[in-house]
N, CA, C and O of each residue as an XYZ file, in Angstrom:
744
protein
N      79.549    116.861    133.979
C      78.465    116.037    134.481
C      78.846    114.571    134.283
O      79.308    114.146    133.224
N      78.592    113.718    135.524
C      78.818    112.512    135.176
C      78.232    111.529    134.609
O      77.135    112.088    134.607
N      78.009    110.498    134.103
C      77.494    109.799    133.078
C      75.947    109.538    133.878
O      74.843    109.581    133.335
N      76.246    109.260    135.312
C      75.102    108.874    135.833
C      74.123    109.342    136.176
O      73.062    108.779    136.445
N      74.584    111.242    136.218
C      73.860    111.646    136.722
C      73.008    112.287    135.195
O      71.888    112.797    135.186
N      73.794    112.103    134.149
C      72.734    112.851    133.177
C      71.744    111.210    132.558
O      70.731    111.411    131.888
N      72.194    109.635    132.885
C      70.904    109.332    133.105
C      69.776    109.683    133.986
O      68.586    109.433    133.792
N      70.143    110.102    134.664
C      69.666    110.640    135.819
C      68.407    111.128    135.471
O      67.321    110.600    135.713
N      68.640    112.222    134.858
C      67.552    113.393    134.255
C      67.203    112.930    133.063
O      67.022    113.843    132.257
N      66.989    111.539    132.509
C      66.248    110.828    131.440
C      64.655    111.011    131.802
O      64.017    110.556    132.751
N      64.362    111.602    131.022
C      62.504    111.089    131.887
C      61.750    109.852    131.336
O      60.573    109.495    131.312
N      62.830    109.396    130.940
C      62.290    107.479    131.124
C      63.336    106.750    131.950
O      64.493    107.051    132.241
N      62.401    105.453    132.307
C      63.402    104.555    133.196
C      64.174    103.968    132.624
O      63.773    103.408    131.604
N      65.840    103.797    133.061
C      66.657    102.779    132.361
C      66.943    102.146    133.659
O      67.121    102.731    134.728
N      66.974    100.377    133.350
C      67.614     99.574    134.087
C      68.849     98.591    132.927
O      68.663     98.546    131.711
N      70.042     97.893    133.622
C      70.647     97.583    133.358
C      70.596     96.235    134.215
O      70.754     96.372    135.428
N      70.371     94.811    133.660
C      70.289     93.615    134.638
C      70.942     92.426    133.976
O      70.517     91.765    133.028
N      72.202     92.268    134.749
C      72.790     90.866    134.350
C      71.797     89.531    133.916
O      70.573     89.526    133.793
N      72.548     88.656    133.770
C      71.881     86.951    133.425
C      71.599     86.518    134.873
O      71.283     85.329    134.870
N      71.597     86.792    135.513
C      71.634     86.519    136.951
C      70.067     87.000    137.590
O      69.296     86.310    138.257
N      69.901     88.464    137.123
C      68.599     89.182    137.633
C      69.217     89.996    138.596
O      68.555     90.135    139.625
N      70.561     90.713    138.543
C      70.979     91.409    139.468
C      70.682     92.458    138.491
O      70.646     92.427    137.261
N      70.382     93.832    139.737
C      70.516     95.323    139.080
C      71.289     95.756    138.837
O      71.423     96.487    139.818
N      72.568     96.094    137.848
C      73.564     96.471    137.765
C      73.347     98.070    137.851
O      74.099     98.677    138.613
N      72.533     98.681    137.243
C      71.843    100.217    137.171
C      70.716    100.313    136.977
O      69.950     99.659    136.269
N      70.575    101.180    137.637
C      68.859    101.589    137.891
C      69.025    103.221    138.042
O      69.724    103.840    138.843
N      68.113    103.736    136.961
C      68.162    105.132    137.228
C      67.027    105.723    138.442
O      66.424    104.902    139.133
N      66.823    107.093    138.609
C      65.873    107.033    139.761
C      64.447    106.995    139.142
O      63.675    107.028    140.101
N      63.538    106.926    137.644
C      62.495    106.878    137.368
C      62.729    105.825    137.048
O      61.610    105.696    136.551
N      63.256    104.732    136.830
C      63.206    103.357    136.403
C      62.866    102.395    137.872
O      62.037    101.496    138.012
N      63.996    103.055    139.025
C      63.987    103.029    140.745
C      62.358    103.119    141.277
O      62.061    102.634    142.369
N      61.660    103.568    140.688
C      60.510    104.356    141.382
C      59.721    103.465    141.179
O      59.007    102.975    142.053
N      59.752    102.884    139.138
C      58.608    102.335    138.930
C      58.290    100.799    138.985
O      57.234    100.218    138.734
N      59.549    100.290    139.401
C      59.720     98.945    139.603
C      60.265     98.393    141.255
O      60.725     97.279    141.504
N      60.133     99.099    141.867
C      60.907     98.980    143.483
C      59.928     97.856    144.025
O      60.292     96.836    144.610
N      58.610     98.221    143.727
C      57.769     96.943    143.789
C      57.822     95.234    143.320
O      57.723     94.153    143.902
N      58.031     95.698    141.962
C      59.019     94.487    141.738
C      59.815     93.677    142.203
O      59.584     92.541    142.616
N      61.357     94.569    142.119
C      62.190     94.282    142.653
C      62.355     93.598    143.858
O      63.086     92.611    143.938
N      61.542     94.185    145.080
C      61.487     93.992    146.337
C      60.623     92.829    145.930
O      60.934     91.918    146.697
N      59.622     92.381    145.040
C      58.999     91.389    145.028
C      57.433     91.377    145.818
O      56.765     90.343    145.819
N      56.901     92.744    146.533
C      56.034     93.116    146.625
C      54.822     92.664    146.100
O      54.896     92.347    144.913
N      53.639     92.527    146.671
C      52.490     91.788    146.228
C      51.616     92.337    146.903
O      50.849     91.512    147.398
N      51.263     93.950    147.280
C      50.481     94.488    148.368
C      48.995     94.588    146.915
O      48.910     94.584    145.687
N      48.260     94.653    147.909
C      46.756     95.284    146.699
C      46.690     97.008    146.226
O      46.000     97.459    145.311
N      47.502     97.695    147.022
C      47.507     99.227    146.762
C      48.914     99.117    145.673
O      49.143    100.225    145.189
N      49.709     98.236    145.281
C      50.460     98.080    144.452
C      50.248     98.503    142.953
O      49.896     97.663    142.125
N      50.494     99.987    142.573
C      50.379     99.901    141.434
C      50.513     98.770    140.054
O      49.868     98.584    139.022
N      51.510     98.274    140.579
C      52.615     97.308    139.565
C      52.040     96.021    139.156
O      52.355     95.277    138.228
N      51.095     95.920    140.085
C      50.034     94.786    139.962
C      49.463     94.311    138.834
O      49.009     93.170    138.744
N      49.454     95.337    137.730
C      49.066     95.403    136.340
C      50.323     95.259    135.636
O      50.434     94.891    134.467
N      50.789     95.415    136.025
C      52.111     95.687    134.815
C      52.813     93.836    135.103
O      53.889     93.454    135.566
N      51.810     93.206    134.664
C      51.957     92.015    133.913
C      52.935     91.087    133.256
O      53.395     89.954    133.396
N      53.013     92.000    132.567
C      54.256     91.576    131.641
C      55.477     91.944    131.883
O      56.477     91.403    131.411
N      55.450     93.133    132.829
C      56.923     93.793    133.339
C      57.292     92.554    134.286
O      58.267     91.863    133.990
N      56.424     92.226    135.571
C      56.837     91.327    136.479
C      56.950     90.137    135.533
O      58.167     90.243    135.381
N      56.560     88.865    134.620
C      56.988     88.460    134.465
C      58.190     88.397    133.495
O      58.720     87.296    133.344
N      58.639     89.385    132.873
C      60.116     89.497    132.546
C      61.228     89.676    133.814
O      62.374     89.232    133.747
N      60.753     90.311    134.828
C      61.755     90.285    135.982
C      61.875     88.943    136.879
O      62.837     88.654    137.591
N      60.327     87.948    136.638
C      60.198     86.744    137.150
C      61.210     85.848    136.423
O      62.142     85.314    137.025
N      60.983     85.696    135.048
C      62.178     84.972    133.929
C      63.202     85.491    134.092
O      64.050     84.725    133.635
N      63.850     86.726    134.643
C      65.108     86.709    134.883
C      65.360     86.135    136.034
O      65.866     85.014    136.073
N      65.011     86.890    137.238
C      65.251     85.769    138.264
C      65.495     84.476    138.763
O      66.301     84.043    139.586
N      64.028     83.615    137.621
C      64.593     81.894    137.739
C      65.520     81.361    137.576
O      65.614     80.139    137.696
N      66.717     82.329    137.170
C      67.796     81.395    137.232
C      69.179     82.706    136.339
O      69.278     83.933    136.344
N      69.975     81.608    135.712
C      71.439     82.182    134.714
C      70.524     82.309    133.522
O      69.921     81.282    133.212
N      70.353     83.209    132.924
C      69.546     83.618    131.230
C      70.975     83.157    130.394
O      72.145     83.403    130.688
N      70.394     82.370    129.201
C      71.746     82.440    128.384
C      71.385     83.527    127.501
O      70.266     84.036    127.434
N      72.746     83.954    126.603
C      72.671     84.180    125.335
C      71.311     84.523    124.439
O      70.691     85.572    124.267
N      71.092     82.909    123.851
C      69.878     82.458    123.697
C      68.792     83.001    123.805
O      68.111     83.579    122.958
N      68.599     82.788    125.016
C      67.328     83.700    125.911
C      67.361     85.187    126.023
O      66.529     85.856    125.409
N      67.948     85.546    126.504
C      68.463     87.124    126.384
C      67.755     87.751    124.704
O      66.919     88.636    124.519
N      68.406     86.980    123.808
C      67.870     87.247    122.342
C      66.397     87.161    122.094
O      66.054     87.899    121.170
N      65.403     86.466    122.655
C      63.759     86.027    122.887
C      63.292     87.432    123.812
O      62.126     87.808    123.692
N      64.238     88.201    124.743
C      63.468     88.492    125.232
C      63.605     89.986    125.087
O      63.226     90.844    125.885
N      64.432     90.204    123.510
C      64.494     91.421    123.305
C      63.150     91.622    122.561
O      62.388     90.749    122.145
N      62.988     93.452    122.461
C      61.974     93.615    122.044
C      60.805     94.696    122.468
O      61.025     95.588    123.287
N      59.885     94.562    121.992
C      58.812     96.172    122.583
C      57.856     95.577    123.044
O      57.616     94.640    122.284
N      56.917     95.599    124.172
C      55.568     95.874    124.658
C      55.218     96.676    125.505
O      56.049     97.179    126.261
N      53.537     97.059    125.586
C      52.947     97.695    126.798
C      52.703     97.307    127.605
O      52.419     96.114    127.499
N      52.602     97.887    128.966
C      52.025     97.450    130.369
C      51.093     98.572    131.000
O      51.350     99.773    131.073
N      49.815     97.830    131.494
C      49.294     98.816    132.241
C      47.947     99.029    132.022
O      47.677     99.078    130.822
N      46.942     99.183    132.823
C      45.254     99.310    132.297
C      44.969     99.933    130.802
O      44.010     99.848    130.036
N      45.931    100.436    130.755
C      45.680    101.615    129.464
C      47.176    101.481    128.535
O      47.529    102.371    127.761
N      47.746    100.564    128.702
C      48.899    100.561    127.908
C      49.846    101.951    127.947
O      50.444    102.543    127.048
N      49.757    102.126    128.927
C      50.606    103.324    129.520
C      51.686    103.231    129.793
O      52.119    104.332    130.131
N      52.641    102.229    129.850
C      54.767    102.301    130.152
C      54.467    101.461    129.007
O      53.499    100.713    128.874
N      55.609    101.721    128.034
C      56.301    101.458    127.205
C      57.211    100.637    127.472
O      57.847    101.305    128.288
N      57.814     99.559    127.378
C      59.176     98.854    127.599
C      59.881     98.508    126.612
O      59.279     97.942    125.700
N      61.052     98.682    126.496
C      61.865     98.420    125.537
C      63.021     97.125    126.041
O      63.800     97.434    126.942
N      63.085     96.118    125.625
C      64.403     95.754    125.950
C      65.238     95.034    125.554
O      64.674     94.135    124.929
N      66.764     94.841    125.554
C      67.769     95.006    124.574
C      68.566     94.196    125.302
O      68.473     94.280    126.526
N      69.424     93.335    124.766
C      70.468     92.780    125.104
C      71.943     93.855    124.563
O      72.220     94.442    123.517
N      72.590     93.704    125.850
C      73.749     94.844    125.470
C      75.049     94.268    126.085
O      74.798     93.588    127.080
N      76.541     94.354    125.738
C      77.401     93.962    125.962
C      78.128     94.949    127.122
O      78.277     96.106    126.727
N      78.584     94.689    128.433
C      79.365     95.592    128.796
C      81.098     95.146    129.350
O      81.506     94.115    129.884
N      81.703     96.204    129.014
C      82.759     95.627    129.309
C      83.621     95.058    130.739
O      84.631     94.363    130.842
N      82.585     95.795    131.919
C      82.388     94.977    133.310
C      81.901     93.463    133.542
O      82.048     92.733    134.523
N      81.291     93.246    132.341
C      80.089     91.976    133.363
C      80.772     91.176    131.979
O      81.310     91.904    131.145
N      80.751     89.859    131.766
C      81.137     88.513    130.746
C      79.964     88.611    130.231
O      79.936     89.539    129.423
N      78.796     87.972    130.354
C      78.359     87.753    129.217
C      77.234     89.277    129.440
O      77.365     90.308    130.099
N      76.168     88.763    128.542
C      75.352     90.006    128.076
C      74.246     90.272    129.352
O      73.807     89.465    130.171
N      73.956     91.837    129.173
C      73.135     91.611    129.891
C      71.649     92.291    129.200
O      71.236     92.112    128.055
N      71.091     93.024    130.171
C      69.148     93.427    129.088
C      69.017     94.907    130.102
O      68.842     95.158    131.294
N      69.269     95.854    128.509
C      68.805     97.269    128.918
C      67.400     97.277    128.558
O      66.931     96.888    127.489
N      66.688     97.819    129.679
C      65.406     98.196    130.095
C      65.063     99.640    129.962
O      65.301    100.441    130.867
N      64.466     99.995    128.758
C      63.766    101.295    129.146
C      62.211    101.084    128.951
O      61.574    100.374    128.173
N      61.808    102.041    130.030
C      60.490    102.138    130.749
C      60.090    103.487    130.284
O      60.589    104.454    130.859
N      59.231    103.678    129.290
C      58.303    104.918    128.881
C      57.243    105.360    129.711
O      57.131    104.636    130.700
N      56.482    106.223    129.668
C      55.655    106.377    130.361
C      54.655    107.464    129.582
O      54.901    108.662    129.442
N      53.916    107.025    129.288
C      53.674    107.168    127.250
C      52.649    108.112    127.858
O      52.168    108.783    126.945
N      52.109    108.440    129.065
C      51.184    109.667    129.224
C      51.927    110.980    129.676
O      51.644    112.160    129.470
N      52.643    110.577    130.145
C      54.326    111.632    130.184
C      54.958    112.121    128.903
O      55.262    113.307    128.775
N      55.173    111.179    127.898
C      55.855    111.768    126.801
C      54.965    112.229    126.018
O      55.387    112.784    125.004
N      53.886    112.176    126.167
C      52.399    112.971    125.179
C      52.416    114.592    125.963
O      52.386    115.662    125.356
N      52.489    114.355    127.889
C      52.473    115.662    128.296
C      53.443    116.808    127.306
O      53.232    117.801    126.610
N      54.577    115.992    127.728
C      55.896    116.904    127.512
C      55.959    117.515    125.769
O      56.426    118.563    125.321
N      55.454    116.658    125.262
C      55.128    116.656    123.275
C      54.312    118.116    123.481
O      54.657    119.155    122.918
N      53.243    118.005    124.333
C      52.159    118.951    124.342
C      52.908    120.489    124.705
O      52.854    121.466    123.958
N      53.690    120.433    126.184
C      54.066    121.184    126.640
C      55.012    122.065    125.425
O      54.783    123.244    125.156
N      56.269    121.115    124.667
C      56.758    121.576    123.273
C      55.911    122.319    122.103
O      56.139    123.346    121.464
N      54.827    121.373    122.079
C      54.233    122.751    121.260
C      53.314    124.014    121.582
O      52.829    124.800    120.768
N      53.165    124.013    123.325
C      52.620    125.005    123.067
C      53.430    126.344    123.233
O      52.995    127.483    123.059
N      54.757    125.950    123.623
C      55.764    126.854    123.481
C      56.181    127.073    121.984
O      56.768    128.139    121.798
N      56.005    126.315    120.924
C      56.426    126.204    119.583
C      55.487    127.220    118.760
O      55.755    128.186    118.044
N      54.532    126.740    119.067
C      53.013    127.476    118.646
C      52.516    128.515    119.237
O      51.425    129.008    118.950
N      53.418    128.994    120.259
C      52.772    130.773    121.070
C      51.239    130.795    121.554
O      50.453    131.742    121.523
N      51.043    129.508    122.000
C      49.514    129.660    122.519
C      49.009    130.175    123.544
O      49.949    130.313    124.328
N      48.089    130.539    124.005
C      47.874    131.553    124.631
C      47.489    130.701    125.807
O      47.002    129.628    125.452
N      47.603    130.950    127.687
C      47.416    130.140    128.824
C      46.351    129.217    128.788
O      46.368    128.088    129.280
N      44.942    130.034    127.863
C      43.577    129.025    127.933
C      43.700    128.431    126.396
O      42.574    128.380    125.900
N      44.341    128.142    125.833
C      44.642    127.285    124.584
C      45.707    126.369    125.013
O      45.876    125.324    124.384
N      46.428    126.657    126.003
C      47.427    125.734    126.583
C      46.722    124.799    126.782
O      46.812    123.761    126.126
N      45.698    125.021    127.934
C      44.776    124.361    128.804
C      44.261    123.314    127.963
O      44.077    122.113    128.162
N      44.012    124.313    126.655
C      43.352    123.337    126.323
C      43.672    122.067    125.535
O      42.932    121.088    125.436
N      45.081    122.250    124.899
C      45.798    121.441    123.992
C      45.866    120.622    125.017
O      45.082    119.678    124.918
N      46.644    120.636    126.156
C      46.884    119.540    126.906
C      45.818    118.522    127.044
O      45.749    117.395    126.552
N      45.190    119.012    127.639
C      43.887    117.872    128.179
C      43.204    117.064    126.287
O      42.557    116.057    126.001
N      43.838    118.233    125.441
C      43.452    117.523    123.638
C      44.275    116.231    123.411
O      43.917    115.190    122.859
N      45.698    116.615    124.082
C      46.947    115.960    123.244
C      46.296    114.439    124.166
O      46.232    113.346    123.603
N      45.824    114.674    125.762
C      45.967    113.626    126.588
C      45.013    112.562    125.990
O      45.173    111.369    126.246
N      43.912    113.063    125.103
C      43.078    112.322    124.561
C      41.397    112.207    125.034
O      40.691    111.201    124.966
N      40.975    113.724    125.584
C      40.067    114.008    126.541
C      39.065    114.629    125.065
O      39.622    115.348    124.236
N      37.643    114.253    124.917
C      36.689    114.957    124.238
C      36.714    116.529    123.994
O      37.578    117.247    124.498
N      35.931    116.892    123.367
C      35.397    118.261    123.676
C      34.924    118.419    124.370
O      35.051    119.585    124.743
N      33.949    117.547    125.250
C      32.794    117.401    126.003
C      33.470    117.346    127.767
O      33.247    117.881    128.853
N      34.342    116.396    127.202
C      35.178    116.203    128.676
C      36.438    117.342    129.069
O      36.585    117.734    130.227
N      37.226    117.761    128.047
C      37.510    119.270    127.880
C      36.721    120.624    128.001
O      37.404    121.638    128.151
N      35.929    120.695    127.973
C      34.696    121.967    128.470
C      34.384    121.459    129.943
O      34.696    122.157    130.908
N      33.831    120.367    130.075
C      33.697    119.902    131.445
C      34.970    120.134    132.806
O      34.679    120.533    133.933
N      36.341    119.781    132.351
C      36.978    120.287    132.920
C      37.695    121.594    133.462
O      38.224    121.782    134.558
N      37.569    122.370    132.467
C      37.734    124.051    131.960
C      36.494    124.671    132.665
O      36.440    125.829    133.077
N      35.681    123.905    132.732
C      34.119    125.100    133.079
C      34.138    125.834    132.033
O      34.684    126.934    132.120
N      33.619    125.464    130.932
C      33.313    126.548    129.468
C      32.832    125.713    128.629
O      33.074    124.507    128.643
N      31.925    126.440    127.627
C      30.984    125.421    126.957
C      31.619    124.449    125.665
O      32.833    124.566    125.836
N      31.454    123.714    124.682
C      31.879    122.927    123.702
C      32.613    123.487    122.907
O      33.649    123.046    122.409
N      31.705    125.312    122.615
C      31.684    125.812    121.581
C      33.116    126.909    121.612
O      33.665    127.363    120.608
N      33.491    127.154    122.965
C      34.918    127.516    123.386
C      35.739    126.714    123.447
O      36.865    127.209    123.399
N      35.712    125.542    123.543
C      36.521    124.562    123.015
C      36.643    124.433    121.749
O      37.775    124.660    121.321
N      35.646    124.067    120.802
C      36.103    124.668    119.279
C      36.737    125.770    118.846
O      37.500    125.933    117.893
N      36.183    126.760    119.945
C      36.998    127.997    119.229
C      38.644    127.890    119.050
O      39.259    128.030    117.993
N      39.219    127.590    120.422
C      39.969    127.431    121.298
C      40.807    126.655    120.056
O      41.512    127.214    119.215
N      40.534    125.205    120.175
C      41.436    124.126    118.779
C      41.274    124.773    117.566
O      42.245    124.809    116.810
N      39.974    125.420    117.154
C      40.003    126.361    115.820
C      41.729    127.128    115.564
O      42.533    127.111    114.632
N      41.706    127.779    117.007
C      42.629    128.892    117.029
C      43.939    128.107    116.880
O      44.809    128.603    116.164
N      44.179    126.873    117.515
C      45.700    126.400    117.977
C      46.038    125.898    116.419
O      47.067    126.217    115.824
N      44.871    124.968    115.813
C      45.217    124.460    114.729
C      45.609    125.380    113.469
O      46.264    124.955    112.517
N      45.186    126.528    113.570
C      45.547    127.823    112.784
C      46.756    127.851    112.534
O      47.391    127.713    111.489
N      47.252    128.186    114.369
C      48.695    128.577    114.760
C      49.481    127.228    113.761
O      49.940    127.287    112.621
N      49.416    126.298    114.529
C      50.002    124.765    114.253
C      50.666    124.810    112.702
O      51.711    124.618    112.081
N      48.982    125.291    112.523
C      49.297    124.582    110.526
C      50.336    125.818    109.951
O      51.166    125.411    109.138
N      50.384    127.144    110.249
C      50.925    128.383    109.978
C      52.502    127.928    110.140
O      53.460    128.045    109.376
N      52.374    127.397    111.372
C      54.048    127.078    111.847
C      54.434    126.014    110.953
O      55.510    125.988    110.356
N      53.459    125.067    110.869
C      53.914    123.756    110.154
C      54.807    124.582    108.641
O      56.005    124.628    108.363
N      53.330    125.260    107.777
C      53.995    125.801    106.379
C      55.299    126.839    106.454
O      55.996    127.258    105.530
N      55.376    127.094    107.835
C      56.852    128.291    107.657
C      57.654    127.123    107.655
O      58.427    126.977    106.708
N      57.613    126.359    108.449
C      58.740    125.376    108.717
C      59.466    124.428    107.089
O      60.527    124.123    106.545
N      57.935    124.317    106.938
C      58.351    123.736    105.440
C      58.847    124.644    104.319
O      59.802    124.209    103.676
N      58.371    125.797    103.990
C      58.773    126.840    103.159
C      60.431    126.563    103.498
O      61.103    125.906    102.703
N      61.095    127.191    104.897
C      62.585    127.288    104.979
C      63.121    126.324    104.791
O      64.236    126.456    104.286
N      62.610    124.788    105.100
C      63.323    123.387    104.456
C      63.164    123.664    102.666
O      64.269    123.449    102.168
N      62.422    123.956    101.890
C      62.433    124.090    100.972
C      63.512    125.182    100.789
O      64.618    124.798    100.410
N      63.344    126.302    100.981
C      64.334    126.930    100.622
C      66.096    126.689    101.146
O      67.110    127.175    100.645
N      65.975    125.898    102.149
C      67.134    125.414    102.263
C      67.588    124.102    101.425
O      68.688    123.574    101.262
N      66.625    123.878    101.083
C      67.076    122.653    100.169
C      67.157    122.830     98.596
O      67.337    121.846     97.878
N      66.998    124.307     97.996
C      66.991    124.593     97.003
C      68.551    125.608     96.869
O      69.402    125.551     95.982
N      68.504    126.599     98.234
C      69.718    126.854     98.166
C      71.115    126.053     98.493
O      72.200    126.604     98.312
């Protein structure tokens, strides 16, 4: 597999952008969530419209040659988004193509990596299709109230329901710890 293509299958966005504001790499979920950007787009059905702080880091690159200097200011973490939903990370990194430095971009997508967390444990935890149901819409950050509402089933099957997973959870948690203990004793 080639290097590009197993960024490829990252399920976050990486971009790679000279001092210049050129794209050197763009994976295809990094491609997706900034094309608006990029292109410089300003429509009102524009998701990206919110993401604030993303456009003006791509605006400060653009104005011009970034030094060094700058590059170093603009490493670092924030959110973007009504709900603080993409994650951005970004990094000044050396490559051995381009002279000076340029700024790796990764783009989270922090209601995505809660899905996929969820999806892990309910394969971890052996939960059953309507405890799936229900962890997910738990992990996403949905009530009891708004979880029964969506399910069509009352509050009190929703308690049952997390009663049951948190059982599983905590059961798995103490096996897990028992064999670190015993591996750490043997």
């Amino acid at each position: 597999m080639k290097i590009n293509d197993l960024v490829n299958c990252f399920p976050d966005g990486v971009l790679i952008i000279n001092p210049c504001g050129e794209v050197i790499f763009s994976n295809v979920y990094a491609s997706k969530i900034c094309q608006p950007i990029l292109e410089q787009k300003t429509s009102q059905s524009d998701p990206l419209n919110e993401v604030e702080e993303l456009s003006r880091l791509f605006q400060t690159i653009r104005d011009g040659r970034i030094s060094a200097e700058r590059l170093y200011l603009l490493e670092g973490e924030f959110y973007t988004g009504t709900d603080n939903e993409i994650r951005v990370r970004v990094q000044m990194i050396e490559l051995d193509q381009v002279e000076e430095p340029c700024l790796l971009i990764v783009l989270e997508d922090r209601k995505d990596t809660v899905r996929r967390a969820a999806i892990a444990e309910i394969r971890k935890f052996k939960l059953t299709p309507r405890e799936a149901d229900v962890w997910l819409w738990r992990r996403t950050g949905l009530s009891y109230t708004e979880i029964a509402t969506k399910l069509f089933v009352t509050i009190d099957t929703v308690k049952k329901h997390l009663k049951s997973i948190y059982a599983k959870r905590d059961a798995m948690l103490w096996v897990e710890s028992d064999v670190y203990q015993d591996w750490q004793v043997g």
